[in-house]
N, CA, C and O of each residue as an XYZ file, in Angstrom:
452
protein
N     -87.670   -214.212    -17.198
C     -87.399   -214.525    -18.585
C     -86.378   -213.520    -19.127
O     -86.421   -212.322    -18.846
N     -85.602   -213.993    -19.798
C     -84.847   -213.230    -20.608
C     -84.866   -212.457    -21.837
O     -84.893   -213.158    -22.849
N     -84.861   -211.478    -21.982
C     -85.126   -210.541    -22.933
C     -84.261   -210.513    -24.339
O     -83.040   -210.498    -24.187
N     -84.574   -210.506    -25.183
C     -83.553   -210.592    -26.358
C     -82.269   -209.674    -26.365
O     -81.090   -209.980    -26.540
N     -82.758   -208.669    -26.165
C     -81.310   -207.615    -25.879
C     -80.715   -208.144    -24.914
O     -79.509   -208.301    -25.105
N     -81.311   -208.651    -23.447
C     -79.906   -209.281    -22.564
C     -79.351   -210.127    -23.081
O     -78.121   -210.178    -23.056
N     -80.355   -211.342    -23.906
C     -79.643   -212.470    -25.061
C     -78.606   -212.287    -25.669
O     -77.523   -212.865    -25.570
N     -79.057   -211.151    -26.564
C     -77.476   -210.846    -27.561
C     -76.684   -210.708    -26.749
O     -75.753   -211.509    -26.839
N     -76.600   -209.638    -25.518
C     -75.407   -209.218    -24.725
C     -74.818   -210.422    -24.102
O     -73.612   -210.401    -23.858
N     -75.491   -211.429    -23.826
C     -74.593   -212.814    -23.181
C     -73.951   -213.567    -24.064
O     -72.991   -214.318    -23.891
N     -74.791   -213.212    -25.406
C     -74.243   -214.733    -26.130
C     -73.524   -214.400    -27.610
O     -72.931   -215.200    -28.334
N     -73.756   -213.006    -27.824
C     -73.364   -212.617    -29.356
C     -71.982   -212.439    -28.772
O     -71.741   -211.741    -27.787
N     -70.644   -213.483    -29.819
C     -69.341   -212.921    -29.820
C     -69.094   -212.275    -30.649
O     -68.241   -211.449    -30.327
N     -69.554   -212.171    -32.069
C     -68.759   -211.468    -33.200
C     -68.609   -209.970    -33.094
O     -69.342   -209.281    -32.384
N     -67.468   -209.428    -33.951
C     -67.451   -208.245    -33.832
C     -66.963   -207.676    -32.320
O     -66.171   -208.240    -31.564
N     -67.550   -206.601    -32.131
C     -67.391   -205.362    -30.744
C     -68.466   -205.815    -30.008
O     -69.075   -205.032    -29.280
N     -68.799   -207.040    -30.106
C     -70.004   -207.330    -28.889
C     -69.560   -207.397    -27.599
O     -68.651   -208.181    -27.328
N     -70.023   -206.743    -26.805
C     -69.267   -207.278    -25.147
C     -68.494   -208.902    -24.770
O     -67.497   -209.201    -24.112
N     -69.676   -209.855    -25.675
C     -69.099   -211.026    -24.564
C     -68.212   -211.693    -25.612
O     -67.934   -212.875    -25.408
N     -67.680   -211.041    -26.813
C     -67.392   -211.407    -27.483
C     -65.722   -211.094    -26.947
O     -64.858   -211.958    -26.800
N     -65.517   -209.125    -26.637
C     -64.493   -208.781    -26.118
C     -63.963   -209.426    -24.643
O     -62.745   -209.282    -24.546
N     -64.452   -209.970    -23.695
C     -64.143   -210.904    -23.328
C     -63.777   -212.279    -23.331
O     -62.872   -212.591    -22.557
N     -64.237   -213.083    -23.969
C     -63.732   -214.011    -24.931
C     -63.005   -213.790    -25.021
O     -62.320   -214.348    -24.164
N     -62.130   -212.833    -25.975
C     -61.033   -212.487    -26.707
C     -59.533   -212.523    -25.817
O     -58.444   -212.988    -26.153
N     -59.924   -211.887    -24.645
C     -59.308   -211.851    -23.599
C     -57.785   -213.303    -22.951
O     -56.625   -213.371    -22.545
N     -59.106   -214.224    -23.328
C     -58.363   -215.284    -22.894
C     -58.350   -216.802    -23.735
O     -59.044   -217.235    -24.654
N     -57.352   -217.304    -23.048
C     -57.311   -218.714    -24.205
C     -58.081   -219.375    -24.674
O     -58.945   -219.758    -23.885
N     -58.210   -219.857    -26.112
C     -59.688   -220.566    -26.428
C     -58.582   -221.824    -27.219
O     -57.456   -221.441    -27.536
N     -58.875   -222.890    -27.419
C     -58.515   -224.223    -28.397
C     -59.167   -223.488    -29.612
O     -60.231   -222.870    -29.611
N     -58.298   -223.689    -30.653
C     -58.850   -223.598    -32.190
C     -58.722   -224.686    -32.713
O     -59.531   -224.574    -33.633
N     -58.231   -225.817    -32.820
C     -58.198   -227.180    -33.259
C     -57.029   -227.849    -32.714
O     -55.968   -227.311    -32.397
N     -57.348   -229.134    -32.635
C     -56.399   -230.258    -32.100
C     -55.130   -229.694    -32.715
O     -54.883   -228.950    -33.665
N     -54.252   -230.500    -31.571
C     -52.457   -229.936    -32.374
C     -52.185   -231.521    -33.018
O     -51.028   -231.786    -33.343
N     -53.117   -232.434    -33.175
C     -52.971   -233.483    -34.624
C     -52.793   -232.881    -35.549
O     -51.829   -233.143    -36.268
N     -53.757   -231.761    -35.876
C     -54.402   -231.349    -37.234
C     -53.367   -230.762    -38.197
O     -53.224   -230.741    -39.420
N     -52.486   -230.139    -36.781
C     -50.935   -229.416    -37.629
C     -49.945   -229.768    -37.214
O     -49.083   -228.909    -37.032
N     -49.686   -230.988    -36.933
C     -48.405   -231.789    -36.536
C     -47.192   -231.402    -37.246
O     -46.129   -231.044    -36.739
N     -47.478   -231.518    -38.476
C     -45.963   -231.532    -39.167
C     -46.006   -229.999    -39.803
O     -46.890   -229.282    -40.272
N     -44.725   -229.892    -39.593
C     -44.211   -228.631    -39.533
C     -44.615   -228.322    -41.276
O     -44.846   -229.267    -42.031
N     -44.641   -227.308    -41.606
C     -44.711   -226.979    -43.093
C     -46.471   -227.147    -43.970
O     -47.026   -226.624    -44.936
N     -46.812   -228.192    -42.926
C     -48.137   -229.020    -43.705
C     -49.095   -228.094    -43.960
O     -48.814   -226.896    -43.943
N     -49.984   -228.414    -44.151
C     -50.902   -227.360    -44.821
C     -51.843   -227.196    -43.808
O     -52.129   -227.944    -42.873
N     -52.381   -225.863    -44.203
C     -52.894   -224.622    -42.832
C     -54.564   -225.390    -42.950
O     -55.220   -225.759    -43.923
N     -54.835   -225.405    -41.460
C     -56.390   -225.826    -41.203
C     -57.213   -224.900    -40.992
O     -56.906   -224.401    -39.910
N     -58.102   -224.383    -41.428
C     -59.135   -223.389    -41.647
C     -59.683   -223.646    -39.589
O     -59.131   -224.456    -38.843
N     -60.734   -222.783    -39.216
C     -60.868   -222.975    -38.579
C     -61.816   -221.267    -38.503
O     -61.517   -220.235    -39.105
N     -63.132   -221.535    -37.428
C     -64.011   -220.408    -37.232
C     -64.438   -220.126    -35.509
O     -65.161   -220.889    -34.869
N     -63.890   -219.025    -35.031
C     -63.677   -218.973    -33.934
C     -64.483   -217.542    -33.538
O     -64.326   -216.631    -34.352
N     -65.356   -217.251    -32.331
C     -66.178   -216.251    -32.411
C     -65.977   -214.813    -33.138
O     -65.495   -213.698    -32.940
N     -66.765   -215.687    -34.248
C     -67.395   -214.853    -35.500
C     -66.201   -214.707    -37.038
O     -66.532   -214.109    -38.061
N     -64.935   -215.349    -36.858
C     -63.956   -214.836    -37.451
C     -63.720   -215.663    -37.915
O     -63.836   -216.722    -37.298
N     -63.136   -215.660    -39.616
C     -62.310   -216.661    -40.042
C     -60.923   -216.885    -39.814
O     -60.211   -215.941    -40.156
N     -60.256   -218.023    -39.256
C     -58.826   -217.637    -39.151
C     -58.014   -219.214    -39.591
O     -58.746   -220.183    -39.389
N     -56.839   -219.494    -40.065
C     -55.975   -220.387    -40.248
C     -55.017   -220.440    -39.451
O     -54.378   -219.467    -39.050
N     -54.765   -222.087    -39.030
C     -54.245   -222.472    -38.296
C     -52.537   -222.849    -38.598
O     -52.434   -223.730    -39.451
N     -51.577   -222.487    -38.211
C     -50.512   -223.737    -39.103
C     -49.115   -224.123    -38.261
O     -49.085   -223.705    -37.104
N     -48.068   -224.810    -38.688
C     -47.113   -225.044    -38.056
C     -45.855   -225.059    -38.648
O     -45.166   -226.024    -38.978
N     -45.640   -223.856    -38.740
C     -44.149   -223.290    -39.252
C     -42.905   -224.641    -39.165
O     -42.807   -225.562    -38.354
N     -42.033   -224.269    -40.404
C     -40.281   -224.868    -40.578
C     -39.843   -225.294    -39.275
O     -39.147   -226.300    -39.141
N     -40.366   -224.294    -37.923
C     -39.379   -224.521    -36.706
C     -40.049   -225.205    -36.208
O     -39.565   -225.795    -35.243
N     -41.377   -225.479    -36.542
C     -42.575   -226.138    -35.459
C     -43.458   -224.979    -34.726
O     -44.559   -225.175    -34.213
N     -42.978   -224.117    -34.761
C     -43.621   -223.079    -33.881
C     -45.309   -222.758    -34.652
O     -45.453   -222.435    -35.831
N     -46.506   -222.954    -33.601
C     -47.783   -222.432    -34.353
C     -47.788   -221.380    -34.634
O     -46.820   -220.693    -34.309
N     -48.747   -220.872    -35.269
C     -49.454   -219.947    -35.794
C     -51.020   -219.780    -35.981
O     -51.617   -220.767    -36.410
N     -51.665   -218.762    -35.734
C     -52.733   -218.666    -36.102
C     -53.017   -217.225    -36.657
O     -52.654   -216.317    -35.910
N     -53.804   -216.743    -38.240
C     -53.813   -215.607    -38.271
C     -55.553   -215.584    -39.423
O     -56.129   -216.503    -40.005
N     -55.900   -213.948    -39.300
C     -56.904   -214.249    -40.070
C     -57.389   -214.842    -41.393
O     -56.427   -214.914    -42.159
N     -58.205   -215.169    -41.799
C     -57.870   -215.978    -43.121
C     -57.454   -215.715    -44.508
O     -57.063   -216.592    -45.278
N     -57.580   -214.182    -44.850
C     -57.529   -213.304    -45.649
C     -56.235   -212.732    -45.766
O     -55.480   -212.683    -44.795
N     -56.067   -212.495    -46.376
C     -54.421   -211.885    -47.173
C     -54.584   -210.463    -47.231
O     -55.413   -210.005    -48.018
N     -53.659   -209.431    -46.243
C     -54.195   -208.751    -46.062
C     -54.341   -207.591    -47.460
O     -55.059   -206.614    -47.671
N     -53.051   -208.424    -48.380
C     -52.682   -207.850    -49.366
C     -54.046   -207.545    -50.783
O     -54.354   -206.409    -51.145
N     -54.598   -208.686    -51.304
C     -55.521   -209.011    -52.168
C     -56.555   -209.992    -51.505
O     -57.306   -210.607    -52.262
N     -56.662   -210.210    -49.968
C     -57.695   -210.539    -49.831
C     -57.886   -211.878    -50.048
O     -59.020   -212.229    -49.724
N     -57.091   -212.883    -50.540
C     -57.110   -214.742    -50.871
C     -56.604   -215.089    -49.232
O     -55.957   -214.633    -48.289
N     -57.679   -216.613    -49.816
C     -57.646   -217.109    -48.788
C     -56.254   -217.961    -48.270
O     -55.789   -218.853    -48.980
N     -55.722   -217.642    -47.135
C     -54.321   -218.315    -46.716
C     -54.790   -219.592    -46.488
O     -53.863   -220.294    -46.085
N     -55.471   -219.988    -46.543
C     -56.276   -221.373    -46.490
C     -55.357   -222.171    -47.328
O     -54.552   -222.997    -46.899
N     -55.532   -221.879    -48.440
C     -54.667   -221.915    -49.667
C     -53.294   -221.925    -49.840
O     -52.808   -222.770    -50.592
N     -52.609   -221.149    -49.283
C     -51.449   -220.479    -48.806
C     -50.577   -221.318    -48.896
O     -50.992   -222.449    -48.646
N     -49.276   -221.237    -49.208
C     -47.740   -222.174    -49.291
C     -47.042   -222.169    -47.797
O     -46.160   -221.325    -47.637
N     -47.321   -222.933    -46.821
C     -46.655   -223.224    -45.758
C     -44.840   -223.618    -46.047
O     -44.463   -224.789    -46.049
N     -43.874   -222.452    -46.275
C     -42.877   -222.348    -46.160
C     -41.756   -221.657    -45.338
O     -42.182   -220.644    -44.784
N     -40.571   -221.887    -45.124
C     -39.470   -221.050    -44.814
C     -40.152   -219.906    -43.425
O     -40.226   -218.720    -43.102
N     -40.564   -221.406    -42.945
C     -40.837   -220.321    -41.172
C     -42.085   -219.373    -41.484
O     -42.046   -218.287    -40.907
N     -43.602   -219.706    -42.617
C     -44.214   -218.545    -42.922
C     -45.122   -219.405    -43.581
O     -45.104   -220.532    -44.076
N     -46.062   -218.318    -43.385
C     -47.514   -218.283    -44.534
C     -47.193   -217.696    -45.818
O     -46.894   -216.502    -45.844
N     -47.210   -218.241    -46.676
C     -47.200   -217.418    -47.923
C     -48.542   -217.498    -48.810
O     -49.009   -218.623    -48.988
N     -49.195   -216.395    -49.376
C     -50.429   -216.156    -49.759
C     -50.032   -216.817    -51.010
O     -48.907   -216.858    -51.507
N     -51.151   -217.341    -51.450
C     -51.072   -218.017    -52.916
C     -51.325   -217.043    -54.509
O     -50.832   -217.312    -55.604
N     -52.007   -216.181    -54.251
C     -51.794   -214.921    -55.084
C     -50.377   -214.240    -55.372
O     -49.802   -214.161    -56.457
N     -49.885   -213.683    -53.901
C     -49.021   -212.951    -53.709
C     -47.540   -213.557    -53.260
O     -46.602   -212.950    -52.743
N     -47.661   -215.194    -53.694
C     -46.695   -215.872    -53.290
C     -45.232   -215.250    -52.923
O     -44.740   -215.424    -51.808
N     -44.547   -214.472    -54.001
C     -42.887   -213.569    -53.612
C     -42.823   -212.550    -52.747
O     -41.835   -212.106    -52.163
N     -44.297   -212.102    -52.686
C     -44.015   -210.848    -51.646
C     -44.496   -210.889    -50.531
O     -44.108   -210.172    -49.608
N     -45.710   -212.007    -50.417
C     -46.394   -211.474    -48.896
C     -46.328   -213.131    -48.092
O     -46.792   -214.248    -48.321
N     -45.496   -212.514    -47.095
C     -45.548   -214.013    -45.973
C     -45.824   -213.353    -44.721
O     -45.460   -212.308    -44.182
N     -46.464   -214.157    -44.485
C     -47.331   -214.018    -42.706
C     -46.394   -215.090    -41.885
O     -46.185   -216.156    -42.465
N     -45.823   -214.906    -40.607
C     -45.516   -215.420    -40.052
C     -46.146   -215.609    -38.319
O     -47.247   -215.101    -38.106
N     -45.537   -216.228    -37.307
C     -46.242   -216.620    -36.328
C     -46.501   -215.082    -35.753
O     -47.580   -214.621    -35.379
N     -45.262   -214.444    -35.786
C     -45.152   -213.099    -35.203
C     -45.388   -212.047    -36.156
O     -46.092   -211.179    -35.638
N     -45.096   -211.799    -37.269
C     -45.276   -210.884    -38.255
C     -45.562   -210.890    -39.600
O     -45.525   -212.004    -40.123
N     -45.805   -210.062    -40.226
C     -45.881   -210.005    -41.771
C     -45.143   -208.820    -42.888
O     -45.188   -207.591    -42.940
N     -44.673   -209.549    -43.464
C     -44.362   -208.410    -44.063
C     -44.796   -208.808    -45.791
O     -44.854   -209.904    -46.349
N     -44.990   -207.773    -46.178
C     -46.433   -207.664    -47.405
C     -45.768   -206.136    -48.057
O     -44.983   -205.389    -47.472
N     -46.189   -206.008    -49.050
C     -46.029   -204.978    -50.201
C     -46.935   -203.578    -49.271
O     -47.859   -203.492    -48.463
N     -46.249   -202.910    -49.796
C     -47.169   -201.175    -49.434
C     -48.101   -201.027    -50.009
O     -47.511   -201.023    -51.090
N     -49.399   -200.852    -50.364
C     -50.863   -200.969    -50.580
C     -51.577   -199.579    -49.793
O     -52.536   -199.554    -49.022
N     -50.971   -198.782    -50.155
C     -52.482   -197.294    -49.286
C     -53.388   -197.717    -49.405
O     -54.146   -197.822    -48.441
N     -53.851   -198.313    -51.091
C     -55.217   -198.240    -51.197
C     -56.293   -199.439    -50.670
O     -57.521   -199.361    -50.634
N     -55.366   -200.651    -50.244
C     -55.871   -201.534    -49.233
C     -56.402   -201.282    -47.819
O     -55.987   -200.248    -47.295
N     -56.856   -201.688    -47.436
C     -57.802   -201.159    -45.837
C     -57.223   -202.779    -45.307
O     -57.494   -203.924    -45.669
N     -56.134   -202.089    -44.088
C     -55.487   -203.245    -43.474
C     -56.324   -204.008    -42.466
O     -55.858   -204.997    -41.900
């Protein structure tokens, strides 16, 4: 029989859990590529071991996937203006766009990135 502590260790992904950091490792599907066909369209939420993250499909077509939160104020990109090759947060619409590869966002010390 299996013991609860070996339990968690096989099956808990969230966080710094072991089988979670494996997981992580390698490719997982986050949703059909229906869901974000057209380029620009609006970002599909999506929950993947333990994490919230949005899905989307940039100006060029190129995907994206990033966490769901803005790293700026914290809104959900869920929300977010799918434009000009980018995520743009709906709070922080002029300054903060997330893209497939990068972000660039306002200077914030007092934010915890």
């Amino acid at each position: 029989m299996v013991t609860k502590d070996d339990n968690d260790l096989l099956t808990r992904v969230e966080g710094d859990w072991p089988m979670g950091q494996i997981m992580r490792r390698h490719w997982l599907p986050a949703c059909l590529s229906e869901e974000v066909a057209e380029p620009d369209g609006a970002p599909v939420r999506t929950r993947m071991l333990g994490e919230d993250l949005v899905v989307f499909r940039d100006t060029k077509g190129r995907l994206g996937i990033l966490g769901e939160h803005c790293l700026h104020r914290r809104a959900s990109l869920a929300f977010g203006r799918n434009e000009e090759c980018g995520l743009r947060s709906s709070i922080t619409a002029g300054s903060s766009m997330w893209t497939a590869t990068s972000s660039i966002r306002p200077a914030n010390p007092k934010v915890a990135a």
